[in-house]
C-alpha positions in Angstrom: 41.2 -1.5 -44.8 42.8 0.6 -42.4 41.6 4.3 -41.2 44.0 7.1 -42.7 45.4 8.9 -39.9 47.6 11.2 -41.8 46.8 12.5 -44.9 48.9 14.6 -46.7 47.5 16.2 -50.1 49.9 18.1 -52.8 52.1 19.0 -50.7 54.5 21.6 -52.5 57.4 23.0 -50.8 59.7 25.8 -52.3 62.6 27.8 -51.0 62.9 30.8 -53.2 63.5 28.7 -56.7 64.6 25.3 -55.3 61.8 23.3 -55.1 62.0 20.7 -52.2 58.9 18.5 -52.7 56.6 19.0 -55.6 52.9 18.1 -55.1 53.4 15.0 -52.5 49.9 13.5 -51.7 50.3 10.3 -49.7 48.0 8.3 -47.0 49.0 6.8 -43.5 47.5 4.4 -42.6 46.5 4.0 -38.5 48.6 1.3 -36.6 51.1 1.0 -39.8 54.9 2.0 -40.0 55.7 3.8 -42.7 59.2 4.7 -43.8 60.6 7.3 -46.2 63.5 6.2 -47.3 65.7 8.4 -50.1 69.3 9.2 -50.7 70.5 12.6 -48.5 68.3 15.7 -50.3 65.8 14.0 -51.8 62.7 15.8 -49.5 62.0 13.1 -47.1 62.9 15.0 -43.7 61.0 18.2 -45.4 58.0 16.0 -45.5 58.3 14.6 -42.1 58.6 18.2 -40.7 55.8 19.7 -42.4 53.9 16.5 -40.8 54.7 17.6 -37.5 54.4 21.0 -38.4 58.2 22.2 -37.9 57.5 23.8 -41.4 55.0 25.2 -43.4 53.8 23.8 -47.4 54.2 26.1 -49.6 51.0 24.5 -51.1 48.9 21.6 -50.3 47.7 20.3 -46.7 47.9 18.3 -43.8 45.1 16.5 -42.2 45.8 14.3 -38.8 42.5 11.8 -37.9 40.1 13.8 -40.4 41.5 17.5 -38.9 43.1 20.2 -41.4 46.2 20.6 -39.2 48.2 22.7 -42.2 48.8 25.7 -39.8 48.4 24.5 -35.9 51.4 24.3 -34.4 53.7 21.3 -34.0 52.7 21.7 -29.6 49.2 21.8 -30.7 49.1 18.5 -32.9 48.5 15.2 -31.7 52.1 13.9 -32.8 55.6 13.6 -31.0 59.3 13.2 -32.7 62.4 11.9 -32.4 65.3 13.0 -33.6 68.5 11.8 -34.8 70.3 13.5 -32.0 67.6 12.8 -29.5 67.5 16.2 -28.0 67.9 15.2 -24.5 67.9 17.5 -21.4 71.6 16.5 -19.5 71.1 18.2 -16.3 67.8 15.9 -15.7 68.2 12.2 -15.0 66.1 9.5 -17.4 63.4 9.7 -15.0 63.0 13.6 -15.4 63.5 13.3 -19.3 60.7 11.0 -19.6 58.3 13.0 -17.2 58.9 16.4 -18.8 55.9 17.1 -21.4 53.8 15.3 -18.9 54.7 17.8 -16.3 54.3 20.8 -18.7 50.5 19.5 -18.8 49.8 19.7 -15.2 49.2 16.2 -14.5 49.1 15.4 -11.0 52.5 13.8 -9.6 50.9 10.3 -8.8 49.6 10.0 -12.5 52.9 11.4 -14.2 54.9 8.7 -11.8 52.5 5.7 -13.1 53.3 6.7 -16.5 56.5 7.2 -16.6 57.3 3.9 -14.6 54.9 2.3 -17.4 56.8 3.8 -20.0 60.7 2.8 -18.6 59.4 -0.6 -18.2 58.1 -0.5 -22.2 61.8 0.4 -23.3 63.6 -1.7 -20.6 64.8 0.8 -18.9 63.1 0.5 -15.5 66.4 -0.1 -13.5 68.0 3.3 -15.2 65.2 6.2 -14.1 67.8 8.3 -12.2 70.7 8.1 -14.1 71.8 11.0 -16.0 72.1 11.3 -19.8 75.9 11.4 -19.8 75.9 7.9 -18.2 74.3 5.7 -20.3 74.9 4.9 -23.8 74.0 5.7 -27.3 71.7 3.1 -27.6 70.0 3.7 -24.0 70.0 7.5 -24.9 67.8 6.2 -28.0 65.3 4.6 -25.4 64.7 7.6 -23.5 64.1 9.6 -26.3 61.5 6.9 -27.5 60.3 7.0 -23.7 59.8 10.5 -23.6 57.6 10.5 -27.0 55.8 8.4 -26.3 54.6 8.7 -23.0 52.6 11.6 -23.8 49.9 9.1 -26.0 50.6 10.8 -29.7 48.2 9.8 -32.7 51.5 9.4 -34.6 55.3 9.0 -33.7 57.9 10.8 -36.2 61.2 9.1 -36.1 63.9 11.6 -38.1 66.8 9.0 -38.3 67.2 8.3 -35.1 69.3 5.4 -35.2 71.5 7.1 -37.8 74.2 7.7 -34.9 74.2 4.6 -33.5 77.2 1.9 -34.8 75.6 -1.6 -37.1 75.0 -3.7 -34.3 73.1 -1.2 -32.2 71.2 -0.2 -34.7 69.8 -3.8 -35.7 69.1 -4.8 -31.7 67.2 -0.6 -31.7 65.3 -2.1 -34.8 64.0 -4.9 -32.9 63.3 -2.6 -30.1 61.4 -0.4 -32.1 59.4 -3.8 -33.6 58.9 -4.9 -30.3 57.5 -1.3 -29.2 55.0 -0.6 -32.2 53.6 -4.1 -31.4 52.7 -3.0 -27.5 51.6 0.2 -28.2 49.9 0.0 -31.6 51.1 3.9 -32.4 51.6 4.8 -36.1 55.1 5.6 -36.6 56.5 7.3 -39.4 60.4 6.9 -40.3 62.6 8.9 -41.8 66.1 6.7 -43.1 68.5 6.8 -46.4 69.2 3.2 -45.1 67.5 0.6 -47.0 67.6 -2.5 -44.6 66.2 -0.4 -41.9 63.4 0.3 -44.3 63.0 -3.2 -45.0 63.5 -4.6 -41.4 61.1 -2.1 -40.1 58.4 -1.2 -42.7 54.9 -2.3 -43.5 55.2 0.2 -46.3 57.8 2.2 -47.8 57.9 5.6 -50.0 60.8 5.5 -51.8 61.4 9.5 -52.8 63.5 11.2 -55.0 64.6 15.0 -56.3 61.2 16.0 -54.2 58.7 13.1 -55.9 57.5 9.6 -54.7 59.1 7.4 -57.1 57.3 4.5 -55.9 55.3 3.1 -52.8 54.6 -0.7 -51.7 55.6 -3.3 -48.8 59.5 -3.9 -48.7 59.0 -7.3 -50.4 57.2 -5.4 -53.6 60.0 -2.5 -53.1 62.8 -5.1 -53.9 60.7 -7.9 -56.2 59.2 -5.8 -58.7 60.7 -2.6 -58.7 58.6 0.2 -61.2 62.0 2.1 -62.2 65.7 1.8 -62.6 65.6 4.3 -59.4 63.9 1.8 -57.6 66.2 -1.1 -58.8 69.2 0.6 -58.0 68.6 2.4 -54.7 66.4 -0.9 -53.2 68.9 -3.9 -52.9 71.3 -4.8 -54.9 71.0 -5.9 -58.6 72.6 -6.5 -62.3 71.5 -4.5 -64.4 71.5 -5.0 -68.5 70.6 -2.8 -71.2 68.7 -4.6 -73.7 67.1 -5.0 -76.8 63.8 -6.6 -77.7 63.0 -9.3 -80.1 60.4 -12.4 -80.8 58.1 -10.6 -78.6 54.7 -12.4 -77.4 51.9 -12.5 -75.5 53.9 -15.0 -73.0 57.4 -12.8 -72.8 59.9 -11.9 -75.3 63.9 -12.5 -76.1 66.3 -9.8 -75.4 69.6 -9.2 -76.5 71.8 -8.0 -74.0 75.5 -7.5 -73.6 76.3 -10.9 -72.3 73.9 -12.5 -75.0 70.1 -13.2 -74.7 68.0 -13.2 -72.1 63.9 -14.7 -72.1 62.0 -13.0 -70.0 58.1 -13.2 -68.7 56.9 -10.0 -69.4 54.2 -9.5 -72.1 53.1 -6.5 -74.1 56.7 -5.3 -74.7 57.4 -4.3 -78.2 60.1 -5.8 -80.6 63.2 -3.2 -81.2 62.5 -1.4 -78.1 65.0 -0.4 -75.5 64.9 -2.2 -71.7 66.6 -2.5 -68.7 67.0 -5.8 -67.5 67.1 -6.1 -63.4 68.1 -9.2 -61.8 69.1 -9.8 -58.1 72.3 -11.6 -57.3 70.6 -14.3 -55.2 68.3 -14.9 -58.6 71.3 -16.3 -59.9 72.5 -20.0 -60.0 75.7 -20.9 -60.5 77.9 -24.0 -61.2 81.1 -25.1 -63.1 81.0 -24.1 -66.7 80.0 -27.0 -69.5 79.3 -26.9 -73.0 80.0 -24.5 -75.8 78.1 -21.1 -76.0 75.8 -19.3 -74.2 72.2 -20.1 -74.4 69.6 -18.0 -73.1 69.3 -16.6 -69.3 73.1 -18.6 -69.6 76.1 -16.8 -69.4 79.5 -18.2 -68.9 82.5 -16.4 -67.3 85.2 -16.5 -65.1 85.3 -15.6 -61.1 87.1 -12.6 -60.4 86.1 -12.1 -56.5 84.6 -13.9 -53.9 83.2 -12.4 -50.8 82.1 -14.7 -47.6 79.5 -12.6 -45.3 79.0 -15.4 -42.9 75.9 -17.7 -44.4 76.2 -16.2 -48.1 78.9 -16.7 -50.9 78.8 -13.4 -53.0 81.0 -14.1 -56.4 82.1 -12.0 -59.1 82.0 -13.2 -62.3 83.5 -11.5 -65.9 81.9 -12.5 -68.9 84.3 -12.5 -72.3 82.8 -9.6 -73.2 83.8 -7.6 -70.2 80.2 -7.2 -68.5 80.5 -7.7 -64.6 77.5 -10.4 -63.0 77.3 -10.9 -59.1 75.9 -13.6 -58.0 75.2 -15.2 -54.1 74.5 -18.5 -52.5 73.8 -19.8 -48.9 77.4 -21.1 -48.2 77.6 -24.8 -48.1 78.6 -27.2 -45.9 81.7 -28.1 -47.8 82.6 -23.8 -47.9 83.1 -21.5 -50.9 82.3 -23.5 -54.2 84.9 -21.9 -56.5 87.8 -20.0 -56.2 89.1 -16.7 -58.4 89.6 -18.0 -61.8 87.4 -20.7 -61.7 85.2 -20.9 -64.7 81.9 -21.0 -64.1 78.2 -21.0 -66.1 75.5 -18.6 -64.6 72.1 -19.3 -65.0 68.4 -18.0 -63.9 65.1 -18.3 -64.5 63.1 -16.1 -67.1 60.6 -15.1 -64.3 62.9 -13.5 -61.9 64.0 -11.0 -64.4 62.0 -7.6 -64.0 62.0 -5.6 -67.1 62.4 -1.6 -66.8 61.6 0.9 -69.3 64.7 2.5 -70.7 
């Protein structure tokens, strides 16, 4: 197993009576990305900061490669950030910006030019060193900021949203990037995003937070496969989700009645008469023209109210008589779309792709 690099125990933050993170104790592991991702507010960039030591806990502490850092400065740690608005000095060219925490040091001129040459060519920027900030672009900008952090060598690499500013397609080409980077240099980086395909794009892990807490931590496939709460479900890709009832429970799954009729699911130790939610992703679904009467279980039949094409996928809409709302996808075929709004159709999936939530 990994080293821990950072290690952050019961970290408590309050302002006056609002709380902002309430006993936080998580692990970074060396060589990892790790991404805390959360909706706007819920005390992710907090976290980062009192990492990097732009704020103070209120309680707990903050050890970086075995050392209590908890009150050392943010100069004095072994950690550099990036920001969402990079913080980029205009009146120096990209050369300059890449060179400046290395002259602040003292390092001699010959050493700070092999470095920062090293560090151009890292972010493919080699043929840009003396142009100034205000002529290259967002995504360039990005680059430099990346440049400048991590030339100086840092134990661990805080990214605060950076790419929040950049438009869809330069952010996905800046994730690559910021693959491609981790994989030369080995740093840990730690990533700050309410975006949940950069999380799972980028991550090895992910900390999923909300109101302050860790709701739940894993690898981006666990994240979205087997959510541990309707938080998780929700915020981490998009899913159906069904209130239920349990009945004919056993040690092999149960049957539960949901709006759109019964669903079998794999889940032991659930107990008859109790309250679920049912979770199941839209690509879990399979669907086909309707046939025969009635639904049967994990079978519900309904007519198609939408269809969206996003390039390779087929996402449909489909009402059941009862008024619930299913979405569904499939890779499109080679003949197009399937079925058209109004067509009526018979939705079906298998009992082991439905993850069962406590209500």
């Amino acid at each position: 197993m990994s080293q821990n690099i950072v290690e952050l125990s019961n970290i408590t933050k309050k302002w006056g009576i609002f709380t902002a993170l309430e006993n936080i104790s998580l692990d970074v592991k060396k060589g990892e990305i790790l991404t805390l991702l959360g909706p706007s507010g819920c005390g992710k960039s907090t976290l980062m900061r009192i990492a990097a030591g732009f704020e103070l806990p209120s309680r707990g502490h903050v050890r970086i490669n075995g050392t209590d850092m908890t009150a050392v400065p943010p100069e004095k740690r072994p950690v550099n950030m990036v920001f969402q608005r990079y913080a980029l000095f205009p009146h120096l060219d990209v050369f300059d910006n890449v060179a400046f925490g290395l002259r602040l040091k003292g390092l001699p001129k010959a050493q700070i030019n092999d470095d920062v040459n090293a560090m151009l060519k890292l972010v493919q920027l080699e043929d840009y060193s003396s142009r100034w900030i205000g002529e290259i672009s967002g995504g360039q900008a990005q680059r430099v900021a990346l440049a400048r952090a991590l030339v100086n060598k840092p134990s661990v690499l805080l990214l605060d949203e950076p790419l929040a500013a950049l438009d869809l397609k330069i952010r996905h080409l800046m994730l690559d990037e910021l693959k491609r980077i981790h994989t030369e240099t080995g740093t840990t980086f730690i990533y700050v995003t309410h975006d949940q395909d950069e999380a799972m794009i980028l991550s090895d892990r992910v900390v999923l937070m909300n109101k302050g807490t860790i709701e739940q931590i894993g690898t981006p496939d666990e994240m979205y496969g087997s959510p541990k709460t309707l938080f998780c479900a929700k915020f981490f890709g998009e899913t159906n989700l069904l209130d239920g009832k349990v009945r004919n429970a056993s040690a092999s799954g149960a049957l539960v009645d949901v709006p759109v009729g019964s669903a079998q699911v794999g889940k032991a130790g659930l107990l008859d008469g109790s309250s679920v939610h049912l979770s199941i992703r839209p690509e879990a679904i399979n669907i086909a023209s309707a046939n025969g009467a009635g639904d049967r279980a994990n079978e519900v039949k309904g007519q198609v109210e939408d269809v969206t094409f996003i390039g390779s996928r087929v996402v449909y809409k489909v009402r059941h008589q009862a008024g619930t709302l299913l979405k569904c996808q499939e890779p499109r075929s080679a003949s197009g779309i399937r079925f058209g709004v109004g067509s009526d159709v018979s939705l079906t999936w298998d009992p082991q792709s439905v993850v069962v939530l406590a209500s």
